[in-house]
PDB file with one MODEL, atoms N, CA, C and O in Angstrom:
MODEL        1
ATOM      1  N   UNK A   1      33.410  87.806   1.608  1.00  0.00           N
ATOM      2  CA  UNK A   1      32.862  88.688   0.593  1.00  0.00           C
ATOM      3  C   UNK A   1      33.616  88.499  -0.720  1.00  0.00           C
ATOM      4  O   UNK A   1      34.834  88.643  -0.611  1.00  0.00           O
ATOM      5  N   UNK A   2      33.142  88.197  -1.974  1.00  0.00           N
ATOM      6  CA  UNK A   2      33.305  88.317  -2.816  1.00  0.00           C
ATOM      7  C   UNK A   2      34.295  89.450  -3.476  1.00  0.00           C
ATOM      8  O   UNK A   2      34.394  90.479  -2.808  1.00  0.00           O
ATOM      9  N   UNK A   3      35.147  89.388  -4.874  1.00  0.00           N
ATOM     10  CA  UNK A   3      35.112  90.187  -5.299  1.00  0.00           C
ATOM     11  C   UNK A   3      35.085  90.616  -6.882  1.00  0.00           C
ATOM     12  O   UNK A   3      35.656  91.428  -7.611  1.00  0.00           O
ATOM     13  N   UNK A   4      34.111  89.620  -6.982  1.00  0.00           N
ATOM     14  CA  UNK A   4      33.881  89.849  -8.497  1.00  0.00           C
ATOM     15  C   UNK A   4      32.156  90.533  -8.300  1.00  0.00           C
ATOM     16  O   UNK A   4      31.196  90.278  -7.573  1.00  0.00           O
ATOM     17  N   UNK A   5      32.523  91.716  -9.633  1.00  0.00           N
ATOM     18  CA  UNK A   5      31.257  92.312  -9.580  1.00  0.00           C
ATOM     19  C   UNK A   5      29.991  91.643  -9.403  1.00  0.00           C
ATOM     20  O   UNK A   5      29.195  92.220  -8.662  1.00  0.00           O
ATOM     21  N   UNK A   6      29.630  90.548  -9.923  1.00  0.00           N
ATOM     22  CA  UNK A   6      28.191  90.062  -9.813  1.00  0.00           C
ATOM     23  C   UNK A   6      28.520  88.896  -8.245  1.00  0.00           C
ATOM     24  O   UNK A   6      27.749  87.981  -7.956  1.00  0.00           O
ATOM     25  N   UNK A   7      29.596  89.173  -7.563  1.00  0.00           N
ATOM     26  CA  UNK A   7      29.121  88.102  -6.168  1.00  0.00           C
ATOM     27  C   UNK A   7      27.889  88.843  -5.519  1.00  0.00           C
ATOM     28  O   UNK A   7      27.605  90.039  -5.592  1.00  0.00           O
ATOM     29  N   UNK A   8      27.205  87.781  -4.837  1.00  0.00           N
ATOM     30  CA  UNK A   8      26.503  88.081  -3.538  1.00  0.00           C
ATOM     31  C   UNK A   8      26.463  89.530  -3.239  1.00  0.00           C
ATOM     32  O   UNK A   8      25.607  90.366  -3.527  1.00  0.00           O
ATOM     33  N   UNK A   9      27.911  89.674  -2.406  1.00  0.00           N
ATOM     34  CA  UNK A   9      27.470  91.009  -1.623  1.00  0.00           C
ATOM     35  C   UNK A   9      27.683  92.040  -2.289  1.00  0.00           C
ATOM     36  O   UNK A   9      27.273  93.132  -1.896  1.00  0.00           O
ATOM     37  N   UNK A  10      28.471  91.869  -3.599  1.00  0.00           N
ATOM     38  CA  UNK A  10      27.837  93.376  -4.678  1.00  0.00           C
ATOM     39  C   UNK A  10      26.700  93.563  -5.158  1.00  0.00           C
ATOM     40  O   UNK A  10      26.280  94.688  -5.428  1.00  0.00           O
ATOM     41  N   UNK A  11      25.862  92.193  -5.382  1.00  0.00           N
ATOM     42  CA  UNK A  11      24.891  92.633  -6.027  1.00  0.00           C
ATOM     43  C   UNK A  11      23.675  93.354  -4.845  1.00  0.00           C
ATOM     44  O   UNK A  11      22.585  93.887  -5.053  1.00  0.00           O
ATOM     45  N   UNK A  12      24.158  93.183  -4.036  1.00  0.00           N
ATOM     46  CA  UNK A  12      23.023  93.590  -2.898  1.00  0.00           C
ATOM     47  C   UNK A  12      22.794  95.103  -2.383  1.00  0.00           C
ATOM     48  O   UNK A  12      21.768  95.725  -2.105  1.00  0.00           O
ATOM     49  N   UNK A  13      24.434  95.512  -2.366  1.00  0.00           N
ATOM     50  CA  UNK A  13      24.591  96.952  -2.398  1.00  0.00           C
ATOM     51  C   UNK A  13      24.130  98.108  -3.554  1.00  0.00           C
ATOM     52  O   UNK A  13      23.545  99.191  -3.589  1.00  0.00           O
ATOM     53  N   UNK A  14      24.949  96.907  -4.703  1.00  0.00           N
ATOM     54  CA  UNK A  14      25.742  97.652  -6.021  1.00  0.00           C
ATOM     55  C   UNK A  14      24.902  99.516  -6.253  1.00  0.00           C
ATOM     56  O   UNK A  14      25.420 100.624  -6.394  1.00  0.00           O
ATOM     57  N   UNK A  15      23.082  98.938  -6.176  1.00  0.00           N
ATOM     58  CA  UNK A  15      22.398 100.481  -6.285  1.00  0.00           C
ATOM     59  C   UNK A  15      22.975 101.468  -5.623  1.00  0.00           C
ATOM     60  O   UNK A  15      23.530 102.434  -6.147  1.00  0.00           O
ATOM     61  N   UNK A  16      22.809 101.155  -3.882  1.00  0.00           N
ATOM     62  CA  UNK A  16      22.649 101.746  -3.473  1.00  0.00           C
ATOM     63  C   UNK A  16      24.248 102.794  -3.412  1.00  0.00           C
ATOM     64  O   UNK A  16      24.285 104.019  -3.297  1.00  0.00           O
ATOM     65  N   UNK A  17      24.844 102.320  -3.472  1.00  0.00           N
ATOM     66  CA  UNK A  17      26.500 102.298  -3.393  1.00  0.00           C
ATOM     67  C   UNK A  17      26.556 103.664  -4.975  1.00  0.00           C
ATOM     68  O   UNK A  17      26.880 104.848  -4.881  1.00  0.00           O
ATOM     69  N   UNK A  18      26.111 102.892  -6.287  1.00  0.00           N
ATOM     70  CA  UNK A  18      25.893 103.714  -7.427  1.00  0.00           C
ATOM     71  C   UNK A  18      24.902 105.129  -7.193  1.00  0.00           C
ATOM     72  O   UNK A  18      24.999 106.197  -7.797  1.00  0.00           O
ATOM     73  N   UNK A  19      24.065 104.809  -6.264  1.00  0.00           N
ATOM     74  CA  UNK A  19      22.816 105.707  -6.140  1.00  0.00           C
ATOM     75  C   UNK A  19      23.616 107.265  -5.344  1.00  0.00           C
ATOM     76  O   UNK A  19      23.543 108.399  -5.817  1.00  0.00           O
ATOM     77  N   UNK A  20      24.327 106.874  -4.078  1.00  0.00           N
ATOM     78  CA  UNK A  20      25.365 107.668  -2.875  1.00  0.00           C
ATOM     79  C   UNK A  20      26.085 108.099  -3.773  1.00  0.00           C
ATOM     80  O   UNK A  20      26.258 109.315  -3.680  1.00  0.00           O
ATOM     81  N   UNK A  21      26.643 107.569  -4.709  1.00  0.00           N
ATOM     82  CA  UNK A  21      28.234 108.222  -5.459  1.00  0.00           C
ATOM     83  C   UNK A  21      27.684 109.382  -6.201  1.00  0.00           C
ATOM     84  O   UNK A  21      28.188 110.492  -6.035  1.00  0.00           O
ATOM     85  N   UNK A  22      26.484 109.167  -7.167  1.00  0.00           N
ATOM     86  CA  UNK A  22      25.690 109.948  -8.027  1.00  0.00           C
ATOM     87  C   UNK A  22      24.872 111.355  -7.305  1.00  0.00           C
ATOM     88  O   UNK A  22      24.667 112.458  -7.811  1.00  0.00           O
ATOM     89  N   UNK A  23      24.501 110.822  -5.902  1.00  0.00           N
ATOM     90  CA  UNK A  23      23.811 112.131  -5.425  1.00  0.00           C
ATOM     91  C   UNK A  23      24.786 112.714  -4.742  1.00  0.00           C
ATOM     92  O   UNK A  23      24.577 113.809  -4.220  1.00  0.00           O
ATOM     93  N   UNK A  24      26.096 112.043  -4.624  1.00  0.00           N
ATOM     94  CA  UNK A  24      27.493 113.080  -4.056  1.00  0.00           C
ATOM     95  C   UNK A  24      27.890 113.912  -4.950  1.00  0.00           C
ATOM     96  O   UNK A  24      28.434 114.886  -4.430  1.00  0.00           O
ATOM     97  N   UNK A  25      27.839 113.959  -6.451  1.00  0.00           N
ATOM     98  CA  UNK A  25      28.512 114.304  -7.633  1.00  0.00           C
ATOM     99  C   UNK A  25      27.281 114.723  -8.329  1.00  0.00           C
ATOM    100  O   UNK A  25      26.897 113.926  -9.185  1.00  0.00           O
ATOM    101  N   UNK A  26      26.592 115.754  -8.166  1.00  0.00           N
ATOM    102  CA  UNK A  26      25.816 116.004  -9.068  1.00  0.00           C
ATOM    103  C   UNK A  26      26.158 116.760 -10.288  1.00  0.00           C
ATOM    104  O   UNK A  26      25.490 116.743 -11.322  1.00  0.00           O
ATOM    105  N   UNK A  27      27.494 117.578 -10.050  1.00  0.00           N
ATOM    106  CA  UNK A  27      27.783 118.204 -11.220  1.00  0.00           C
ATOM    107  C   UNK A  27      28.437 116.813 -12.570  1.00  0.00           C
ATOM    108  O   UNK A  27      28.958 117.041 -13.662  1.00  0.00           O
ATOM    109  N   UNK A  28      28.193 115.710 -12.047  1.00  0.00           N
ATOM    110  CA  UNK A  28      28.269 114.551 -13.388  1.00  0.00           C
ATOM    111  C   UNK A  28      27.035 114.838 -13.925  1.00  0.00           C
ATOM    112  O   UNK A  28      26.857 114.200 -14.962  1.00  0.00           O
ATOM    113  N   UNK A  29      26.115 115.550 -13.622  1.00  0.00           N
ATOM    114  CA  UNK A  29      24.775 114.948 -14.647  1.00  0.00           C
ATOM    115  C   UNK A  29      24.804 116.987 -15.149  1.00  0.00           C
ATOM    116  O   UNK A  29      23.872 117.570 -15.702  1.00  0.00           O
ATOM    117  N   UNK A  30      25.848 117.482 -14.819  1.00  0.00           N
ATOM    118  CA  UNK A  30      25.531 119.285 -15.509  1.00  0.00           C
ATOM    119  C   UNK A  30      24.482 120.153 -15.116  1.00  0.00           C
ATOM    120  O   UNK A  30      24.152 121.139 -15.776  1.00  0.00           O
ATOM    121  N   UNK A  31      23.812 119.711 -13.768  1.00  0.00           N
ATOM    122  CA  UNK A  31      23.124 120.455 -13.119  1.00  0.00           C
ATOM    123  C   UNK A  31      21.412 119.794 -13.720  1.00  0.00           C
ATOM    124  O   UNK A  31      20.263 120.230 -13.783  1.00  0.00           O
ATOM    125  N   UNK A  32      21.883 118.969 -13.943  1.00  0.00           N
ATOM    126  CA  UNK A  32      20.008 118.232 -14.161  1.00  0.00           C
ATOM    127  C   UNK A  32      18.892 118.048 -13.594  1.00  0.00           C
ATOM    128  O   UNK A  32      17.770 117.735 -13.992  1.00  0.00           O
ATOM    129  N   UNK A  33      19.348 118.284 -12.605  1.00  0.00           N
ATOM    130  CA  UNK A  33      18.383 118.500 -11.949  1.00  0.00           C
ATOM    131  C   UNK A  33      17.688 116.709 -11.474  1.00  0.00           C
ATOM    132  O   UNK A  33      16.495 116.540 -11.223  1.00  0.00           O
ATOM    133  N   UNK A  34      18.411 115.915 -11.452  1.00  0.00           N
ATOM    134  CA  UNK A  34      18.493 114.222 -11.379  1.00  0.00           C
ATOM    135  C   UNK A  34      18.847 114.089  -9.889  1.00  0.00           C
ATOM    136  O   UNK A  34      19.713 114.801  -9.380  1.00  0.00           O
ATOM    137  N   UNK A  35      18.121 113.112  -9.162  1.00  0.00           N
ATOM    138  CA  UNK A  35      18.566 113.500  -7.807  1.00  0.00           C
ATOM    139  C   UNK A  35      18.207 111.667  -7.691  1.00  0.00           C
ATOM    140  O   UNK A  35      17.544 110.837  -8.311  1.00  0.00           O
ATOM    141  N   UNK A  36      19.170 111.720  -6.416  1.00  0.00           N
ATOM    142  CA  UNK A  36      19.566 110.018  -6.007  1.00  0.00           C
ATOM    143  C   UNK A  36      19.029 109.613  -4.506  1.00  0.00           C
ATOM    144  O   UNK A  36      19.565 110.244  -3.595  1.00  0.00           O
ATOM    145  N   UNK A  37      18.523 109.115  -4.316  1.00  0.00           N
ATOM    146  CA  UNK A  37      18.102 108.405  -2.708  1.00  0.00           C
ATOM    147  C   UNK A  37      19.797 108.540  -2.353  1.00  0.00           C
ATOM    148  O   UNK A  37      20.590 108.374  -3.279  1.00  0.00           O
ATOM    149  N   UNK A  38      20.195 108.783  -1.257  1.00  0.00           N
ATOM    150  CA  UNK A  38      21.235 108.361  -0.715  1.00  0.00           C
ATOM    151  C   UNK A  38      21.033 107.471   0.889  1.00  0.00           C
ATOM    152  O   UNK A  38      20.252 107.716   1.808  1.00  0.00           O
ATOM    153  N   UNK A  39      22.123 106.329   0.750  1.00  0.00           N
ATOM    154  CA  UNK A  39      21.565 105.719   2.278  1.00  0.00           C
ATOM    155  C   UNK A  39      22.838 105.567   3.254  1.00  0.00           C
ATOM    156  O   UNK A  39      23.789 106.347   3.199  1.00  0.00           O
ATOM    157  N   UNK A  40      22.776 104.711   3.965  1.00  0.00           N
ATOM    158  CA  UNK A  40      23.628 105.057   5.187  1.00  0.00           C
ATOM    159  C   UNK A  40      24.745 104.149   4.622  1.00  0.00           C
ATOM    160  O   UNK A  40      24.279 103.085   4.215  1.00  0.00           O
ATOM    161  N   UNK A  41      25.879 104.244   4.501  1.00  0.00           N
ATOM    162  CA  UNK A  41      26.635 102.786   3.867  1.00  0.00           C
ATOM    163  C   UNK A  41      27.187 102.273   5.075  1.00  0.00           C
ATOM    164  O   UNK A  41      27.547 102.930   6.052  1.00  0.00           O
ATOM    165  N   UNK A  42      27.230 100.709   4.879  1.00  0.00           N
ATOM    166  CA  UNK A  42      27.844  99.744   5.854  1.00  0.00           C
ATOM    167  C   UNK A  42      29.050  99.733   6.049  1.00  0.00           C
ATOM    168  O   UNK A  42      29.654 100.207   5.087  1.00  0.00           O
ATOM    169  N   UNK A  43      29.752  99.374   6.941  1.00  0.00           N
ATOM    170  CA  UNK A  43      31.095  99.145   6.997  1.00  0.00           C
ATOM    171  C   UNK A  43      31.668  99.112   6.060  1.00  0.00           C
ATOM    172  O   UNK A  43      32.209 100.084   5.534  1.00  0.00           O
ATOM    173  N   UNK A  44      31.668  97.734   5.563  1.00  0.00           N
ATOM    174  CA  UNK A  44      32.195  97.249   4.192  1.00  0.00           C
ATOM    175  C   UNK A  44      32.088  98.470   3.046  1.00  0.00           C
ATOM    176  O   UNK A  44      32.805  98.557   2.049  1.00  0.00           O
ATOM    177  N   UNK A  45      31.509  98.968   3.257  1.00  0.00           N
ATOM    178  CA  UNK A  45      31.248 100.475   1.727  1.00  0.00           C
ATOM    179  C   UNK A  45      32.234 101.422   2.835  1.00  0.00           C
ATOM    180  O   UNK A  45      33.265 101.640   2.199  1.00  0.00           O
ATOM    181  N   UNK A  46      32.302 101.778   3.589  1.00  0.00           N
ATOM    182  CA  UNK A  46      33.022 103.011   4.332  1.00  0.00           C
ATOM    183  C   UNK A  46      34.665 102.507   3.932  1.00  0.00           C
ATOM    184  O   UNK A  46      35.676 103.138   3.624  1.00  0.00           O
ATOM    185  N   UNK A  47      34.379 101.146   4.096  1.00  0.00           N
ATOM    186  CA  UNK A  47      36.285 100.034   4.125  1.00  0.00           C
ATOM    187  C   UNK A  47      36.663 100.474   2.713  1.00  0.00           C
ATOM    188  O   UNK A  47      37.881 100.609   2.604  1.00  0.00           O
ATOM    189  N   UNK A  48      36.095 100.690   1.794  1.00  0.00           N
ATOM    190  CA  UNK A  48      36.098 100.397   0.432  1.00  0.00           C
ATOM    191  C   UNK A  48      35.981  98.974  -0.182  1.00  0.00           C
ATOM    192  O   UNK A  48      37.012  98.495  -0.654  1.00  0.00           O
ATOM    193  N   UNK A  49      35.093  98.411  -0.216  1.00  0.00           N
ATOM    194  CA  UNK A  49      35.444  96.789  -0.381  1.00  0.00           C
ATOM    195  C   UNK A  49      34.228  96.678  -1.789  1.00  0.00           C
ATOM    196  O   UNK A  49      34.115  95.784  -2.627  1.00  0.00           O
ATOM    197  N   UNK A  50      33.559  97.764  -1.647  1.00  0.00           N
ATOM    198  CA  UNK A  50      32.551  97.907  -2.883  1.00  0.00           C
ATOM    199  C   UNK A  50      32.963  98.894  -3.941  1.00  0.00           C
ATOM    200  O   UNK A  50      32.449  98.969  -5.057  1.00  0.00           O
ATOM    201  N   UNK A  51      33.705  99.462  -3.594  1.00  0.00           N
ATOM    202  CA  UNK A  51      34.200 100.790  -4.772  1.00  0.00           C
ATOM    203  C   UNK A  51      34.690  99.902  -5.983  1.00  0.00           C
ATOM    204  O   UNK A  51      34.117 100.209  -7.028  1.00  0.00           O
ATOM    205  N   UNK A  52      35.698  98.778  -6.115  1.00  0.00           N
ATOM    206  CA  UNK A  52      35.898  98.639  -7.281  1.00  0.00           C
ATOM    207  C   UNK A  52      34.691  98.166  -8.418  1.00  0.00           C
ATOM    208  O   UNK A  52      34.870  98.241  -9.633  1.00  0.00           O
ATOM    209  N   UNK A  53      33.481  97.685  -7.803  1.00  0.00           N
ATOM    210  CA  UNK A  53      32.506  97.433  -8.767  1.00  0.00           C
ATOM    211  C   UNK A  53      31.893  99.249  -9.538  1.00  0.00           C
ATOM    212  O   UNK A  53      31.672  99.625 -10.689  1.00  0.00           O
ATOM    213  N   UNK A  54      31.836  99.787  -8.462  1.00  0.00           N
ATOM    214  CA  UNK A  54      31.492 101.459  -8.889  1.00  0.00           C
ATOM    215  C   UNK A  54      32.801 102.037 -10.118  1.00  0.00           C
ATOM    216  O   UNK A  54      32.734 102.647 -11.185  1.00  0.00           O
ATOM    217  N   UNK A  55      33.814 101.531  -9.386  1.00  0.00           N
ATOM    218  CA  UNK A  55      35.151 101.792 -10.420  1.00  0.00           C
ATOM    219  C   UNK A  55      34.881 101.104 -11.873  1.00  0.00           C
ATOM    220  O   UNK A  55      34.934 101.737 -12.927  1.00  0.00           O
ATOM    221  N   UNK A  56      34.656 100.051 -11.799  1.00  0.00           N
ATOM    222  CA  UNK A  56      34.588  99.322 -13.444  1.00  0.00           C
ATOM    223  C   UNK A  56      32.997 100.176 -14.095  1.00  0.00           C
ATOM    224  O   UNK A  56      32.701 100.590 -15.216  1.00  0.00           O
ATOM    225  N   UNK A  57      32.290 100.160 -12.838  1.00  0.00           N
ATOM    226  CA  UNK A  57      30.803 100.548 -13.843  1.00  0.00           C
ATOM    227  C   UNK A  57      31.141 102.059 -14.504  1.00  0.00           C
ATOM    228  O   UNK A  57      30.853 102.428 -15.642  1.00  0.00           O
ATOM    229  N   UNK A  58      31.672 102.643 -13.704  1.00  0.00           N
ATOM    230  CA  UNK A  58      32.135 104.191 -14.425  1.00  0.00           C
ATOM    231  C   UNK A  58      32.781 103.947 -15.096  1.00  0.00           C
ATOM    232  O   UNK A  58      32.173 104.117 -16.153  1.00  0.00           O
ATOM    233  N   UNK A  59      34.055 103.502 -15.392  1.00  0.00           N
ATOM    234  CA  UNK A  59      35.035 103.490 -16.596  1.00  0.00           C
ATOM    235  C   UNK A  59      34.469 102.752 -17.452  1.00  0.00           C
ATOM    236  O   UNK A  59      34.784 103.236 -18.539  1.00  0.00           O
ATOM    237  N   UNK A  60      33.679 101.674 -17.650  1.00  0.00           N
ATOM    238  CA  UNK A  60      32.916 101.348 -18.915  1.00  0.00           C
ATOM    239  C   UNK A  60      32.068 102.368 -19.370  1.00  0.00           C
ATOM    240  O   UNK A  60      32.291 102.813 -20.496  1.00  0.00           O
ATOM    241  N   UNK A  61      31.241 102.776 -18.785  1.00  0.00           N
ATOM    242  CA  UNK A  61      30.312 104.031 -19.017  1.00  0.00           C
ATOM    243  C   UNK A  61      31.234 105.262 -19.766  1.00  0.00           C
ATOM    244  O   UNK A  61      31.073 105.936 -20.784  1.00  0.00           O
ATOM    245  N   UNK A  62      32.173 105.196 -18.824  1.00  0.00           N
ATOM    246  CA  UNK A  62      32.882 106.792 -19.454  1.00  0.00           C
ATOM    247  C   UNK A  62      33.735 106.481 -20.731  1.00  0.00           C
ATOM    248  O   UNK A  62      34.122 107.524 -21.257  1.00  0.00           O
ATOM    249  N   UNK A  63      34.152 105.304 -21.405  1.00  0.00           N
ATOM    250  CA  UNK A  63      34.453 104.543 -22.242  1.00  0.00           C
ATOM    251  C   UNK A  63      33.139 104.605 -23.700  1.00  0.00           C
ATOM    252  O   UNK A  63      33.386 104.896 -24.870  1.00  0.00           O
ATOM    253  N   UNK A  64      31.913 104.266 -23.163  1.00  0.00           N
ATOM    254  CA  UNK A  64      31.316 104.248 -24.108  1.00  0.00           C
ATOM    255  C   UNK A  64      30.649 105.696 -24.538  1.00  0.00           C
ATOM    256  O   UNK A  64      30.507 106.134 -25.679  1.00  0.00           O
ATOM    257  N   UNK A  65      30.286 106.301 -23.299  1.00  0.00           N
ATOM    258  CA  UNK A  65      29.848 107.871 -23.415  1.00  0.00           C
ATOM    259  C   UNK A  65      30.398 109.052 -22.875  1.00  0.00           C
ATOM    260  O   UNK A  65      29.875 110.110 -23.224  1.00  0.00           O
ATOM    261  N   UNK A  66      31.539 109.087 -21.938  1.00  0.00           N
ATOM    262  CA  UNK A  66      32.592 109.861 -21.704  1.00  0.00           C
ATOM    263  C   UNK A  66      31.515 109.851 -20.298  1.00  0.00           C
ATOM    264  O   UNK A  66      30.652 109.043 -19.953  1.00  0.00           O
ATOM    265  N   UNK A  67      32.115 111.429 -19.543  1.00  0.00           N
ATOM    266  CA  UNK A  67      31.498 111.687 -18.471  1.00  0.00           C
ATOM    267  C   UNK A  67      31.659 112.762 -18.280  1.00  0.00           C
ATOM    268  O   UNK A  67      31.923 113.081 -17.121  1.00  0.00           O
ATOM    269  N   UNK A  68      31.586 113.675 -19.183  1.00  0.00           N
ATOM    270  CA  UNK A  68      31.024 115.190 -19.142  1.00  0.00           C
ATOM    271  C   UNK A  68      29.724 115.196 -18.910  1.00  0.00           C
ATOM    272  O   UNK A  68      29.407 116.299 -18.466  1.00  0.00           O
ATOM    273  N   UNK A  69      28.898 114.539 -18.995  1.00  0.00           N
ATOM    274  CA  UNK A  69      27.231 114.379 -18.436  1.00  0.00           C
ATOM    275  C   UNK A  69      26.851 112.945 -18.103  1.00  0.00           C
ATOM    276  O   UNK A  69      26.652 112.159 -19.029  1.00  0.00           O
ATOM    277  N   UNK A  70      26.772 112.673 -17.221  1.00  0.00           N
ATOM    278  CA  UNK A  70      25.889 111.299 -17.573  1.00  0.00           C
ATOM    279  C   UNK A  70      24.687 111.337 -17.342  1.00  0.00           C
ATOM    280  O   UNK A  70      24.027 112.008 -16.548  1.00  0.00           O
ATOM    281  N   UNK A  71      24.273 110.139 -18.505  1.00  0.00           N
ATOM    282  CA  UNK A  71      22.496 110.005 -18.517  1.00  0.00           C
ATOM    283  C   UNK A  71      22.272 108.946 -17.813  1.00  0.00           C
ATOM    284  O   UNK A  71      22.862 107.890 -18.038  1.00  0.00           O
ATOM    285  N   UNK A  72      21.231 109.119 -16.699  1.00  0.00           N
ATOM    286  CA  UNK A  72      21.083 108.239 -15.580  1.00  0.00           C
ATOM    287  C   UNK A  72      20.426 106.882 -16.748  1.00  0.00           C
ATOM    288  O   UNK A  72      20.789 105.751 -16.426  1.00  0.00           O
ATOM    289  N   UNK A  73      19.879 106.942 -17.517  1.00  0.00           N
ATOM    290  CA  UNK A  73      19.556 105.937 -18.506  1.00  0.00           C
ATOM    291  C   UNK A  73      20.622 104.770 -18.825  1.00  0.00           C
ATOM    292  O   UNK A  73      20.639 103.557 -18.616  1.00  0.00           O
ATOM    293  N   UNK A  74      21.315 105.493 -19.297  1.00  0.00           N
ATOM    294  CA  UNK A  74      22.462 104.570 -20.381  1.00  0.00           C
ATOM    295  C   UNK A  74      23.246 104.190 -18.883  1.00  0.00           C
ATOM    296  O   UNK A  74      23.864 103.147 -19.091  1.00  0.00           O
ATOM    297  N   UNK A  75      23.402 104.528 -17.810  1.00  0.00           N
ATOM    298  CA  UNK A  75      24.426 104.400 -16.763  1.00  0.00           C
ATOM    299  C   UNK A  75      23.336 103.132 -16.067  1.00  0.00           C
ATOM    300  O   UNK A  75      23.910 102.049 -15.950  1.00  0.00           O
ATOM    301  N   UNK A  76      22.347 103.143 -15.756  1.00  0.00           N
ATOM    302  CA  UNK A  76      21.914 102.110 -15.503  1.00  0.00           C
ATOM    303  C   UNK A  76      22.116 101.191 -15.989  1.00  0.00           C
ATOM    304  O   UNK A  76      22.582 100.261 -15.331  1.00  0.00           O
ATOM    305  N   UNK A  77      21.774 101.015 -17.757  1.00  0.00           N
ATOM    306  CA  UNK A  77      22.112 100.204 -18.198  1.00  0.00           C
ATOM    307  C   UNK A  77      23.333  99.494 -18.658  1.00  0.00           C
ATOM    308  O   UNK A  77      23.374  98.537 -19.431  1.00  0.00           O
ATOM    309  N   UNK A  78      24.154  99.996 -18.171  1.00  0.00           N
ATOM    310  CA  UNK A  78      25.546  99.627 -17.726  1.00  0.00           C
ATOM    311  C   UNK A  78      25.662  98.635 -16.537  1.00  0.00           C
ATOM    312  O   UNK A  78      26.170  97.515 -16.591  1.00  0.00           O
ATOM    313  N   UNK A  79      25.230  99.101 -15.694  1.00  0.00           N
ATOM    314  CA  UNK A  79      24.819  98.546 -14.378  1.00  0.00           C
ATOM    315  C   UNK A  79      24.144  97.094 -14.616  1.00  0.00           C
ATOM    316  O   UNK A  79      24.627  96.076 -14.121  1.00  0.00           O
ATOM    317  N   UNK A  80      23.024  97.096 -15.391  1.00  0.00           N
ATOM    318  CA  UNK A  80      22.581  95.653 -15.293  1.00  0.00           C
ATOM    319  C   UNK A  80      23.205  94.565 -16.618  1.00  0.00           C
ATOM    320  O   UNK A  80      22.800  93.459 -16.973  1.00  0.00           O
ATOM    321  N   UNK A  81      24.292  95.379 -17.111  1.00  0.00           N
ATOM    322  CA  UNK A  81      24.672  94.601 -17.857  1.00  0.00           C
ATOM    323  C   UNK A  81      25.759  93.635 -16.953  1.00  0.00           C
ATOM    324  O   UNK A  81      26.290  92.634 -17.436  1.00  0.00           O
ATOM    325  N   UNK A  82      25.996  94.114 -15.552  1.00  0.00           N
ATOM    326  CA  UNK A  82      26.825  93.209 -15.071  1.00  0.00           C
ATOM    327  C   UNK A  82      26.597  92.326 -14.236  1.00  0.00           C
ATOM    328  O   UNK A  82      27.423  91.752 -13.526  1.00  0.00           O
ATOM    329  N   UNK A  83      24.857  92.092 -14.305  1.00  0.00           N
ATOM    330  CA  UNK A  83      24.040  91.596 -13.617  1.00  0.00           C
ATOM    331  C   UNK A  83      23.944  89.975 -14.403  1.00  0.00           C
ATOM    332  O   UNK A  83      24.032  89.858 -15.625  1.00  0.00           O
ATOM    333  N   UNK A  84      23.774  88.943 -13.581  1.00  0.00           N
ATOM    334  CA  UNK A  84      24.124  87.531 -14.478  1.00  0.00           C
ATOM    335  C   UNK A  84      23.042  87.054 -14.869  1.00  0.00           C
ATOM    336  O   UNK A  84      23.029  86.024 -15.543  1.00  0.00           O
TER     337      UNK A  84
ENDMDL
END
C-alpha cells in the first residue's frame, strides 16, 4: 500500500474514508443539516493507514477556510485537487 495521497489504495477509499469522518463530526458543518453515507471501513482504515490522506485534506482546507464550519463544497474541492 502506498503512501502518498494519490496512490492506488487512497484513491479508492479516499471518499469514503472523508464521507465516515464527516458524518462522525457533524458539529464541523454547525448543525447543517449535511449528512454523509457512512460505510463499513476495512482493516487498513480501522489500522490507520488512510488517516494521513484525511489529515493533509483537513489541514489544507482548515488553512484556506478554517474549520469553524465546513462547506461540503469547497472541502470537496480540496479533495480532488489531490486527485492526478
Amino acid at each position: 500500500m502506498g503512501t502518498h495521497p494519490t496512490s492506488p489504495s487512497r484513491r479508492h477509499v479516499r471518499g469514503d474514508l472523508l464521507s465516515t469522518f464527516l458524518a462522525g463530526n457533524p458539529a464541523l458543518f454547525g448543525g447543517a443539516g449535511v449528512k454523509f453515507k457512512r460505510h463499513i471501513p476495512s482493516q487498513e482504515e480501522e489500522e490507520g493507514k488512510h488517516v494521513p490522506f484525511l489529515f493533509k485534506v483537513l489541514c489544507c482546507y482548515k488553512g484556506e477556510h478554517g474549520l469553524k464550519r465546513l462547506n461540503p463544497c469547497l472541502l470537496q474541492a480540496r479533495v480532488r485537487s489531490f486527485e492526478p
